[in-house]
C-alpha positions, -999 to 999 in steps of 0.1 A, spaced: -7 44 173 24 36 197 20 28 236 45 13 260 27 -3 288 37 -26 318 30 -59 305 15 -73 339 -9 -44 345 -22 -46 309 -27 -81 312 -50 -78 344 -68 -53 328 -73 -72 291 -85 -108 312 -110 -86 330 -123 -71 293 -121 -108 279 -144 -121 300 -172 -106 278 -157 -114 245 -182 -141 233 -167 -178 225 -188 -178 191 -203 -153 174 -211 -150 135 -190 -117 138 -156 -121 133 -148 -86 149 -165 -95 180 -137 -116 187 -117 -86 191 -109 -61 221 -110 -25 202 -79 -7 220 -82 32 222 -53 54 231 -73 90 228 -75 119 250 -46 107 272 -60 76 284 -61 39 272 -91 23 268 -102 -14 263 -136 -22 250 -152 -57 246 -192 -63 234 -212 -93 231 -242 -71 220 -255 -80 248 -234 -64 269 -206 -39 268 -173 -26 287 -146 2 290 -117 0 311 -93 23 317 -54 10 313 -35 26 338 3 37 338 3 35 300 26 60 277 8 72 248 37 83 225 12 84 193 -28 84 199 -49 60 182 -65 26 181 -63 -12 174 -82 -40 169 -67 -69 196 -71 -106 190 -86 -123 218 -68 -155 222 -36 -145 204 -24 -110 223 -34 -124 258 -12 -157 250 15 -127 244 9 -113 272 11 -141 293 37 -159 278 64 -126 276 88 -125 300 92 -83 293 85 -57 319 72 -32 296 58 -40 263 53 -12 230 21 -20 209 24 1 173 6 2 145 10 9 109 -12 4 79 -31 -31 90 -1 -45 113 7 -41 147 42 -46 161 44 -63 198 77 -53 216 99 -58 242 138 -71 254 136 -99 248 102 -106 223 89 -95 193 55 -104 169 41 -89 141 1 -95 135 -23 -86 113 -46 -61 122 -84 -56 110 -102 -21 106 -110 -9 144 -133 15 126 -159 -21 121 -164 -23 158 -193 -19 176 -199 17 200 -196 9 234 -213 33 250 -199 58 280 -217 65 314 -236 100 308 -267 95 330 -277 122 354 -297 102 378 -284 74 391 -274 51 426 -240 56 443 -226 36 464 -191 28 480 -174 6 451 -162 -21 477 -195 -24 494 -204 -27 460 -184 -58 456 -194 -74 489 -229 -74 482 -223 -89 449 -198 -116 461 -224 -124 490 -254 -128 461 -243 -143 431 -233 -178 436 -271 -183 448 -279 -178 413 -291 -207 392 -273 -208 360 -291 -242 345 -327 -238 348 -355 -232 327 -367 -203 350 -345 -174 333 -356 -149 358 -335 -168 382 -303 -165 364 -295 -132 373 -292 -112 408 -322 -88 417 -314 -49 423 -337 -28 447 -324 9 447 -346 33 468 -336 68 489 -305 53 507 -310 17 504 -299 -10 484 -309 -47 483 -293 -76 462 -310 -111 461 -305 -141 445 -317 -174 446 -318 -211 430 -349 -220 440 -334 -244 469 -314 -214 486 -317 -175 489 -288 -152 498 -299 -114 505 -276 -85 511 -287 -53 522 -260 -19 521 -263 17 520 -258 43 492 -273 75 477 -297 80 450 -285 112 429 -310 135 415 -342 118 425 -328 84 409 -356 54 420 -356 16 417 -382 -7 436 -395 -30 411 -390 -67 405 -374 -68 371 -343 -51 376 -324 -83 375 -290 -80 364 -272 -113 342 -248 -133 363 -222 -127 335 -222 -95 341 -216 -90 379 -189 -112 376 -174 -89 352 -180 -53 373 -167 -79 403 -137 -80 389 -128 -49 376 -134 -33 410 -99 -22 426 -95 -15 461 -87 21 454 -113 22 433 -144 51 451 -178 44 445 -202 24 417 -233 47 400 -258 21 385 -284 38 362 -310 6 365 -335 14 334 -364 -3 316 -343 -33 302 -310 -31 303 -284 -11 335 -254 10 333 -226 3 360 -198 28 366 -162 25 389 -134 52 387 -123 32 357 -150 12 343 -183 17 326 -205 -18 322 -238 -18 298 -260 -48 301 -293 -63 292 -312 -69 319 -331 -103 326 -365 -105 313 -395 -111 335 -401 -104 371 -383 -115 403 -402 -139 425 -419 -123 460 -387 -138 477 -400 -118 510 -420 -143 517 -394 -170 516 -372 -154 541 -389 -169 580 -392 -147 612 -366 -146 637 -393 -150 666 -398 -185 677 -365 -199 665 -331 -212 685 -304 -188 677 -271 -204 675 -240 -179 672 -205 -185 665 -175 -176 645 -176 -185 605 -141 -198 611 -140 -227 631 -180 -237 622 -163 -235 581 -134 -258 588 -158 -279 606 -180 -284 577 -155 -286 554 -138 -319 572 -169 -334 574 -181 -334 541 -150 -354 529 -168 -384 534 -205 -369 525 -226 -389 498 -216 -373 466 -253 -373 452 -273 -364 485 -245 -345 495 -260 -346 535 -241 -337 565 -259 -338 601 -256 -310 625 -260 -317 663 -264 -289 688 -266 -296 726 -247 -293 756 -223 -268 747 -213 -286 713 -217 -291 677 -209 -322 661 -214 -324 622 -211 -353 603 -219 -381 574 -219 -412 568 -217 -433 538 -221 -471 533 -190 -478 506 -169 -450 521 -172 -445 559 -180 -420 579 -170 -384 598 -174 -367 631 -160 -332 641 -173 -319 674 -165 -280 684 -174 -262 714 -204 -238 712 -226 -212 733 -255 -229 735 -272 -250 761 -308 -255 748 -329 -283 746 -305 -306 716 -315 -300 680 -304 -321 650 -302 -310 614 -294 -319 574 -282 -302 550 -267 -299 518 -228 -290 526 -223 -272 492 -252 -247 507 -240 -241 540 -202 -241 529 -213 -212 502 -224 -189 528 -194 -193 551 -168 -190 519 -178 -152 516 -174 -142 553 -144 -133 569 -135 -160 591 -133 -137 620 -163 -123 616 -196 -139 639 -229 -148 621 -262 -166 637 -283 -194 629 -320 -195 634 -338 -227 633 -371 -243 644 -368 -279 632 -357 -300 602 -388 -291 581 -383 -255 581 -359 -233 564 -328 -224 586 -321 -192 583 -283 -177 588 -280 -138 595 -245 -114 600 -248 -81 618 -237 -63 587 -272 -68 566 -265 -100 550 -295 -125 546 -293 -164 543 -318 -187 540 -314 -228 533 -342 -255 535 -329 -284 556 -332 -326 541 -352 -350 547 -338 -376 571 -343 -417 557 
């Protein structure tokens, strides 16, 4: 096998296929990316057995077709450490040559023929949808997911795929973040159930690997495990076990709550200033609203305290909040901070709910005031 790549494109390319190449495994080979230069197109594949990956390398030479075994931790120090524009991988016997100007290294190679299948996308019924709506709704879900706890179903982001719709949710238990886009299901393809709940690990692989040029995503969502599917990527993964909670029923009604509007912009830097002096371990801020302002703030005995006041629309009878700032600064981190969103609230017992015009869902249970 010969190839002459461009060293920076490769190296995007290989972090994004890292990212699933476990830490520790009992198989040596699973520390590996298997490299395949067949067909007129470079491939890199990574498995975990629990998941699996193919990305397409793009503007890539293929002087002489074959395939390679690549070293984790060793070729991506190459790549980022060379200072070459284009680098030549070649191979002979159980060595592969690394090449440019200015570098050169010689590795061992093991037998690419001991790595696992990763599997291509061949499923005729499927979900498509635009590849960076796609994104969007994943970026707007996953950080609600909760990573630690013993509940494993929450771990993971829940998939509803039905006729033209599409519905992401995720939640820790203390917060819940909804998305809901549009798409098509191909050849009958249907999705409603509870258990299609798809590992955190893996979104923030397919999250990545989306380009902007990239077209559309097909996700062929089956009994436990989902195939994903970009211009230039194909994603397997094992689903999470168990079934998704009715989180419906955690998401209030609009009717009978304040609605509070603005722009995520100036309410995020608000936020943002006063929680620099927020409790670390209650982690509280207070939100006025009255008289045509917000003020947030905290206070904290040993450190001092914070006030930020902005202008607002709203002239309703005054209403006082607390909440976690790492919640409510979530939310506005994956908005554009031109774009508008609104707050419903009823009091500091009940969930405040945040809402976009473009289908996105948030829902955050105030604190207790001492």
């Amino acid at each position: 096998m010969k190839i002459v790549c461009k060293r920076e494109k490769f190296l995007s390319g290989f972090l994004i296929v890292a990212g699933l190449v476990p830490t520790r495994s009992p198989k040596d080979v699973l520390s590996h990316i298997k490299l395949e230069a067949i067909d007129g197109k470079v491939v890199l594949m990574a498995t975990d057995q629990e998941a699996g990956i193919r990305l397409e390398i793009e503007e890539v030479e293929i002087v002489t077709p074959g395939k390679a075994l690549l070293n984790v931790q060793r070729i991506g120090n190459i790549l980022r450490e060379a200072s070459d524009e284009l680098l030549t991988f070649e191979t002979s016997s159980n060595a592969l040559d690394i090449h440019g100007v200015n570098s050169e290294f010689h590795l061992q190679l093991m037998n690419p023929d001991e790595y696992p299948s990763v599997g291509k996308f061949i499923e005729d019924t499927y979900f498509e949808m635009p590849a960076i709506a796609f994104r969007e709704m994943v970026r707007r879900t996953i950080f609600a997911t909760d990573t630690e706890s013993t509940r494993y179903q929450l771990g993971g982001v829940l998939f509803e795929m039905e006729g033209e719709d599409i519905t992401t949710v995720a939640t820790d238990g203390r917060r819940l973040a909804c998305m809901r886009g549009k798409g098509n299901s191909v050849n009958g393809f249907k999705n409603v159930g509870a258990s299609t709940i798809v590992p955190t690990k893996t979104l923030q692989t397919i999250e990545r690997s989306i380009a902007d040029s990239d077209s559309s995503v097909k996700i062929a969502a089956r009994t436990s495990d989902i195939l994903l599917k970009t211009d230039r990527c194909t994603l397997f993964s094992r689903l999470v076990e168990g079934r998704y909670p009715n989180w419906k029923s955690v998401i209030p009604s609009q009717e009978g709550r304040t609605r509070i509007s603005g722009l995520v912009g100036p309410f995020f830097a608000s936020v943002r200033q006063a929680s620099i002096v927020a409790d670390p371990e209650s982690r509280g801020i207070e939100f006025q609203f009255g008289n045509g302002t917000m003020i947030v703030g905290a206070k904290t005995a040993d450190v001092g305290q914070s006030r930020i006041e902005i202008p607002i629309d709203f002239h309703e009878a005054p209403l006082t909040l607390t909440m976690d700032y790492r919640f409510v600064l979530d939310f506005f981190k994956v908005l554009p901070p031109e774009s508008t969103f609104t707050l419903h609230v009823k009091s500091n017992t009940e969930p405040a709910l945040y809402t976009t015009e473009d289908g996105y869902t948030y829902v955050v249970m105030p604190m207790s005031r001492h």
